[in-house]
C-alpha positions as CSV (number, residue, x, y, z in Angstrom):
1,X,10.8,11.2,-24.6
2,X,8.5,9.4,-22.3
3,X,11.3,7.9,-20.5
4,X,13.2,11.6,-19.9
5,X,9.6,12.3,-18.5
6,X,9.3,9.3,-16.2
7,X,12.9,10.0,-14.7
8,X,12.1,13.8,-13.9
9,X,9.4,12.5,-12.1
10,X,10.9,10.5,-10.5
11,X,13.7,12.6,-9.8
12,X,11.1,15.0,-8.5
13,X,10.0,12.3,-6.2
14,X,12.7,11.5,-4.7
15,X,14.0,15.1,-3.8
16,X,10.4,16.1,-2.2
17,X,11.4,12.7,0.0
18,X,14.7,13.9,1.0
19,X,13.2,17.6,1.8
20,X,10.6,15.9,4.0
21,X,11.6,12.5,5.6
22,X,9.3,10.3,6.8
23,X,8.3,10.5,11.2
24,X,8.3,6.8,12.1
25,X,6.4,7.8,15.3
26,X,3.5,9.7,13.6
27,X,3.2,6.6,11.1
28,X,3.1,4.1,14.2
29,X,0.3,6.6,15.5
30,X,-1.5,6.2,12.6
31,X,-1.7,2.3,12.1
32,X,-2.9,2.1,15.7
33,X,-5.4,4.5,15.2
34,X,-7.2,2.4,12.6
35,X,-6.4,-0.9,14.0
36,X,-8.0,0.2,17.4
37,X,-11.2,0.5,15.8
38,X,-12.5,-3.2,16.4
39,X,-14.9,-3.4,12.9
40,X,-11.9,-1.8,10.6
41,X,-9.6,-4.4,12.5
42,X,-11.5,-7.2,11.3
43,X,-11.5,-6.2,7.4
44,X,-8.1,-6.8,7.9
45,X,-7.5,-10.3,7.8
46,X,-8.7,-12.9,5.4
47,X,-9.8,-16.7,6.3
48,X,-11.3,-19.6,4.6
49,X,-11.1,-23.5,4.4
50,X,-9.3,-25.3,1.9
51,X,-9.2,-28.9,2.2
52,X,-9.4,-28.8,6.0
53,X,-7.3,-26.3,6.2
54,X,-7.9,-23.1,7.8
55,X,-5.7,-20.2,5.6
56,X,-6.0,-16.6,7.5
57,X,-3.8,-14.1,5.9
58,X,-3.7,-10.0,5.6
59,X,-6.3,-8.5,3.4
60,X,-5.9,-5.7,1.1
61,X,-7.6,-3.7,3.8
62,X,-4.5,-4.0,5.4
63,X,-2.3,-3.1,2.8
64,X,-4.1,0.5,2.2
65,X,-4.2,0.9,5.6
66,X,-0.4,0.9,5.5
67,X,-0.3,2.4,2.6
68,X,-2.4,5.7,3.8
69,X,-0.3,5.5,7.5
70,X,2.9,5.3,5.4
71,X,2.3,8.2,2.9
72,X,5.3,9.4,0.3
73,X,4.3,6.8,-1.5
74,X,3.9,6.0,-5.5
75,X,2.3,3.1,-6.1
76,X,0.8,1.9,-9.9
77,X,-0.7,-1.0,-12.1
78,X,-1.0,-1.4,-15.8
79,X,-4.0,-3.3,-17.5
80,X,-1.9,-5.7,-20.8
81,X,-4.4,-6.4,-22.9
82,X,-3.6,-9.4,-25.6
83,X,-4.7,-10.1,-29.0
84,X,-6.7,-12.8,-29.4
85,X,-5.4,-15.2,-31.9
């Protein structure tokens, strides 16, 4: 049952995607808008030492600012919780 229900959602999805397609230029727009801002630019980005190292990478910061410019979008997690033994 849970699976029918899934796959009409899904289903669902998908057609409201189709009806309304994504504008590449309004979501260009919208990541330059926030990475113009100078102090939201810099929660971007990650950096830290490890053994001499420097390791700079894109922060989750990033990723929902994507996310948000993007939009038609599903994202999810699931918490698995184990016996303990």
């Amino acid at each position: 049952m849970a699976l029918n229900n899934a796959n009409s959602e899904l289903a669902l999805h998908v057609q409201l995607a189709r009806e309304n397609p994504r504008d590449m230029k309004l979501v260009r727009a919208r990541i330059k808008e926030h990475i113009s801002d100078p102090e939201l630019a810099e929660t971007m980005w990650y950096s830290f030492k490890v053994g001499g190292q420097q390791i700079v990478g894109a922060s989750v910061r990033l990723a929902e600012i994507l996310y948000s410019a993007w939009g038609n979008i599903m994202i999810g997690s699931s918490v698995e919780r184990r016996a303990r033994t």
